[in-house]
C-alpha positions in Angstrom: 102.4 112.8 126.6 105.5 114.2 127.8 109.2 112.5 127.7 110.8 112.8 131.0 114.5 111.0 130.3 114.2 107.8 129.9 110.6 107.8 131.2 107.4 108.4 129.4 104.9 110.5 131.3 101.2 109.9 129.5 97.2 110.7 130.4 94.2 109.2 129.6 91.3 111.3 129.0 90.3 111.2 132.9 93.6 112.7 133.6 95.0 109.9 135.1 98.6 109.9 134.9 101.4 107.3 134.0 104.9 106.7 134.2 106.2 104.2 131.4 110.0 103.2 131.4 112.1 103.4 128.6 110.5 100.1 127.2 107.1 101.0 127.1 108.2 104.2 125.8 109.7 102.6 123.0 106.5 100.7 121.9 104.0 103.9 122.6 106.7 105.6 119.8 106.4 103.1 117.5 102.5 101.9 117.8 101.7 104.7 115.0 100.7 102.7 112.1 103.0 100.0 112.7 101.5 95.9 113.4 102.7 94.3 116.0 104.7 92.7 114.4 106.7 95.6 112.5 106.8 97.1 116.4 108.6 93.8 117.4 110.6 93.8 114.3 112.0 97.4 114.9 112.3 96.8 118.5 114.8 93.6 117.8 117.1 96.4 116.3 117.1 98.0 119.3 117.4 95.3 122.0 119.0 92.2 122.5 116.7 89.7 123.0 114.9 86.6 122.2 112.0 87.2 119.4 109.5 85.6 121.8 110.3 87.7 124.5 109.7 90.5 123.3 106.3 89.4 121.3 105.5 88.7 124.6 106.5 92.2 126.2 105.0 93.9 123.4 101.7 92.2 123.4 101.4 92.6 127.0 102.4 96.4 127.1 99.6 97.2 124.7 97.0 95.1 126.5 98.3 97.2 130.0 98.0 100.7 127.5 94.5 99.8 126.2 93.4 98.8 129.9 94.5 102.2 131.3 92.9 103.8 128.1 95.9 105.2 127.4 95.6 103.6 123.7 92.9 102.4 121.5 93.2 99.9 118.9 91.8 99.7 115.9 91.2 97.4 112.8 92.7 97.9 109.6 91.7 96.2 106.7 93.9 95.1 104.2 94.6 96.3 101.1 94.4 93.6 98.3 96.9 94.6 95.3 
């Protein structure tokens, strides 16, 4: 991964290359350990937009990133306290 302004330049592991804009940027920075929904949550602090919207943006991002294999999902299981 390499930042390139406001772009995001990203591999997958056959060297394929990708250009994401600032948006998918965003959400590749924030996938970490975050849900979905705490990626949505932090990206309404950064945009103005309608919740749905960006659910919508953000689920379809990460379906694009784990169809380029640029991302692999995994299940967490929850932690009972």
């Amino acid at each position: 991964m390499r930042v390139d302004g406001d772009f995001l330049i990203i591999s997958n592991h056959h060297l394929e290359i990708h250009f994401l804009n600032s948006t998918a940027k965003d959400i590749v920075e924030l996938i970490g350990n975050n849900t979905i929904d705490q990626i949505c949550e932090l990206m309404l602090k950064m945009y103005d937009v309608e919740r749905t919207i960006l659910q919508q943006d953000v689920l379809n991002t990460i379906r694009y990133l784990q169809w380029k294999q640029l991302i692999q999902l995994k299940k967490i299981d929850k932690i009972s306290h």
